[in-house]
C-alpha positions in Angstrom: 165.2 138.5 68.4 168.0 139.0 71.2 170.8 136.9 71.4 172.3 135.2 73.7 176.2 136.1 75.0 178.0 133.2 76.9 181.7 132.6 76.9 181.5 128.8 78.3 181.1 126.1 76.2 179.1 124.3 79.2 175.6 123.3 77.2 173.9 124.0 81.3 175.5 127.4 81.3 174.2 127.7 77.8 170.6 126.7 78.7 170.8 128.6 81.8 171.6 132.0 79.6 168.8 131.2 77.0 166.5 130.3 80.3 167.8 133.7 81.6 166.8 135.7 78.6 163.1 134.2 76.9 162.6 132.7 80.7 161.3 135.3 82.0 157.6 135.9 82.5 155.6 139.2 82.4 154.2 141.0 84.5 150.4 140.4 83.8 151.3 136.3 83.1 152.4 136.5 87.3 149.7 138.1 87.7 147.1 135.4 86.1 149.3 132.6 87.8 148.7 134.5 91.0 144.8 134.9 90.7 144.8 131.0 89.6 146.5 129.7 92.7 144.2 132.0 94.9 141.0 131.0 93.3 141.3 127.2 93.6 138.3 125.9 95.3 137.9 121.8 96.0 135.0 120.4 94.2 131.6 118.6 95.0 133.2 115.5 94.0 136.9 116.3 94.9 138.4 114.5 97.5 140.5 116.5 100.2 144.0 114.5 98.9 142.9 115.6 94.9 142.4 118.4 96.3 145.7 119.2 97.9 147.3 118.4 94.2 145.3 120.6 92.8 146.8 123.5 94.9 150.2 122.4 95.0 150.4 122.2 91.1 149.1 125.5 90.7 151.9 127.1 93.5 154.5 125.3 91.0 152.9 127.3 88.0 153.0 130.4 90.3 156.2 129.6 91.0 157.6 129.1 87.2 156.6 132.4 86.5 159.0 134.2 88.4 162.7 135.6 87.5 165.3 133.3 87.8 166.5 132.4 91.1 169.8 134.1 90.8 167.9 137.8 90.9 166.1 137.3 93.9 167.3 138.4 97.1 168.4 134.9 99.3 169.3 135.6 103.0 172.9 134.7 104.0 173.9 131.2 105.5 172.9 130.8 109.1 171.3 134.6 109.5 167.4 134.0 110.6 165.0 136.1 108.2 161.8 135.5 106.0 162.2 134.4 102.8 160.0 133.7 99.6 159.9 129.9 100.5 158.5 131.6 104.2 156.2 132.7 101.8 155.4 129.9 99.2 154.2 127.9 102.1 151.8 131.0 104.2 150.1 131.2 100.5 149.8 127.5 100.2 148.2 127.1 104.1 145.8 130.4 103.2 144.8 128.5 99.7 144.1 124.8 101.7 142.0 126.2 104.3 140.2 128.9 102.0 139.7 126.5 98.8 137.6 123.9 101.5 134.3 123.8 103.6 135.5 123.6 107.1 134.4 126.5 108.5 135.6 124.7 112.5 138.3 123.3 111.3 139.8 126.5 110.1 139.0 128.6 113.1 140.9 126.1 115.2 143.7 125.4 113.0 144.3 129.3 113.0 143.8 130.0 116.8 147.8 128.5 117.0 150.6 130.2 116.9 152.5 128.2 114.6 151.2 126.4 111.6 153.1 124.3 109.1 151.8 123.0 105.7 151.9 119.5 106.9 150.1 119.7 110.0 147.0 122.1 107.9 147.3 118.8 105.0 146.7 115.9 108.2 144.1 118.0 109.8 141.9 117.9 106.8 142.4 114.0 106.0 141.4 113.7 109.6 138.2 115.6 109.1 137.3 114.2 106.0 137.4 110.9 107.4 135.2 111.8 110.6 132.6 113.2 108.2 132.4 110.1 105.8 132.3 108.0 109.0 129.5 109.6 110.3 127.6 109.7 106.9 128.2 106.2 106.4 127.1 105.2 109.7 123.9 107.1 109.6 123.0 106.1 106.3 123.6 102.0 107.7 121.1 103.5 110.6 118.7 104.5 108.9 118.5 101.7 106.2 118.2 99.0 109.4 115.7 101.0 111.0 113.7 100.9 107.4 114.2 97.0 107.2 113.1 96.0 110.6 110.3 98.3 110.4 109.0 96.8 106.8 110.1 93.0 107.8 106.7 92.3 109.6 104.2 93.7 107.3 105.9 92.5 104.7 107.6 88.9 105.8 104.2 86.7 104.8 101.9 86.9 101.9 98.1 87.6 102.9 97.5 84.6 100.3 99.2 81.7 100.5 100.8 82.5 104.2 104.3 81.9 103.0 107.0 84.2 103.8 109.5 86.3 102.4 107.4 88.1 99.6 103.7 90.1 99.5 100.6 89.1 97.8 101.4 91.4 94.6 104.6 89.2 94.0 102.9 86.2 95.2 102.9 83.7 92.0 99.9 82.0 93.5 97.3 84.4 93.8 98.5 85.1 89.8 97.6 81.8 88.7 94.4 81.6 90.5 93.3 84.9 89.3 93.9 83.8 85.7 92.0 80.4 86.3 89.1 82.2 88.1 89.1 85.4 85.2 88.7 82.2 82.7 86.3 80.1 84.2 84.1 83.2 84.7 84.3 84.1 81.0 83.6 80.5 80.0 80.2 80.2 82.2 79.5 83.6 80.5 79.6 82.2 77.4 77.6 79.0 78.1 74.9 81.4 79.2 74.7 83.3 76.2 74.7 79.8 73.9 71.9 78.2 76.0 69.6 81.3 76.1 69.9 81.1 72.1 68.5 77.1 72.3 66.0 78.0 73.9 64.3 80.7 71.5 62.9 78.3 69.2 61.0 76.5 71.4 59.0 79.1 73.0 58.2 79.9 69.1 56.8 76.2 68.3 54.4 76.5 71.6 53.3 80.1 70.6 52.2 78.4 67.0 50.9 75.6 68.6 48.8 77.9 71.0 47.7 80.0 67.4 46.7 77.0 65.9 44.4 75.3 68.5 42.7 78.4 68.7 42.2 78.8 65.3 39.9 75.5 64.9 37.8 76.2 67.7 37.1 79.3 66.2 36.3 77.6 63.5 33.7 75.0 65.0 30.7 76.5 66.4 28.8 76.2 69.3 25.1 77.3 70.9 24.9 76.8 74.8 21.4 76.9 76.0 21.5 76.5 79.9 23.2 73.2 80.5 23.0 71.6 77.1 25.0 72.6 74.2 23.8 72.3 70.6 26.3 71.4 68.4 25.3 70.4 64.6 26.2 66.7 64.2 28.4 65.2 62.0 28.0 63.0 58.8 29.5 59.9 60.2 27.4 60.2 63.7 24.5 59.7 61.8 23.1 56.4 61.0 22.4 55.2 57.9 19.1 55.7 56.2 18.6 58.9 58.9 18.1 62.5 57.6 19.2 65.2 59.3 16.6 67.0 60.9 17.5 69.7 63.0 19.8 70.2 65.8 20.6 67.4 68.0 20.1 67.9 71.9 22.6 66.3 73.9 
């Protein structure tokens, strides 16, 4: 473990010797701080202001990384140079207009000569808005167009003529289906009951018919031309008569 050599008692000139010592960051932790700021990319669902948090907090981690501030090289009061805030803010203009979709945008925004963060940050609020505008007002378009074109075939039922619903949601034409689906069931089954009533006639005519034709089978007759002979009967004969023979009638 290194220690830490101060001769102040100052606890921030303390903290800025320990910072100073274990504060510093290697090499290949830069490195992965640098390749993180470079690949932020703004989301499907990321808006363009979440978006420009996104990138800013990961220049601040970028920026943790590196040695203290009194090891870097700072220009002189008043003398015009680059330095690494010149710097901070060309990596933070090349992040915004890589990390987003706005292929125009970025052309024109990098056809000027100068460019400041601020003026990349309003020009992609501006487009962002324009594009949600037009969405929005296409999508209200089309969803009118699709509502005055299905009003008419739609506005009265083919039923009941009333409007503002079809014949499928009509509650009308559901009642008198069910009412007409019942009655024809019901006549169905007064068919079937009547048609077994009737069987049992048709049987007592049929016997009827066997029996009638079973005593004329039984009686018999002799025809001889017009006259029939037919053998008379005990009580058709008068009393003290014998049968003799046939009787011609």
């Amino acid at each position: 473990m290194r220690s830490v050599a101060t001769a102040s008692s100052d606890p921030q000139a303390i903290l800025d010797a320990i910072k100073a010592t274990y504060g510093v960051s290697s090499f290949a932790t830069q490195h992965n701080a640098l390749q993180a700021f470079l690949a932020v990319r703004q989301e499907s669902s990321e808006t363009i202001t979440a978006f420009i948090s996104h990138v800013r907090e990961a220049l601040r981690y970028l920026q943790s990384t590196r040695p203290h501030i009194a090891t870097l090289a700072i220009p002189a009061a008043g003398s015009v140079g680059y330095s690494l805030v010149d710097s901070d803010k060309e990596l933070l203009i090349s992040v915004l207009l890589q990390g987003t979709k706005y292929t125009a945008l970025t052309t024109s925004l990098l056809t000027q000569s100068e460019l400041t963060v601020q003026q990349v940050e309003d020009a992609l609020k501006n487009e962002e808005a324009h594009r949600l505008g037009v969405t929005a007002a296409a999508a209200a378009s089309a969803a009118s167009s699709v509502s005055n074109s299905a009003a008419p075939a739609s506005s009265v039922c083919a039923f009941c003529h009333m409007n503002g619903h079809t014949v499928e949601r009509c509650w009308k034409f559901e009642e008198y289906s069910k009412k007409a689906q019942e009655e024809v069931k019901a006549n169905s089954n007064n068919s079937n009951s009547n048609s077994r009533k009737r069987r049992p006639r048709k049987d007592n005519k049929d016997n009827k018919g066997k029996a009638n034709t079973a005593q004329e089978n039984q009686t018999p007759t002799e025809s001889a031309g017009a006259a029939s002979v037919r053998p008379p009967t005990s009580s058709s004969l008068m009393p003290g008569m014998q049968t003799q023979g046939p009787l011609l009638i």
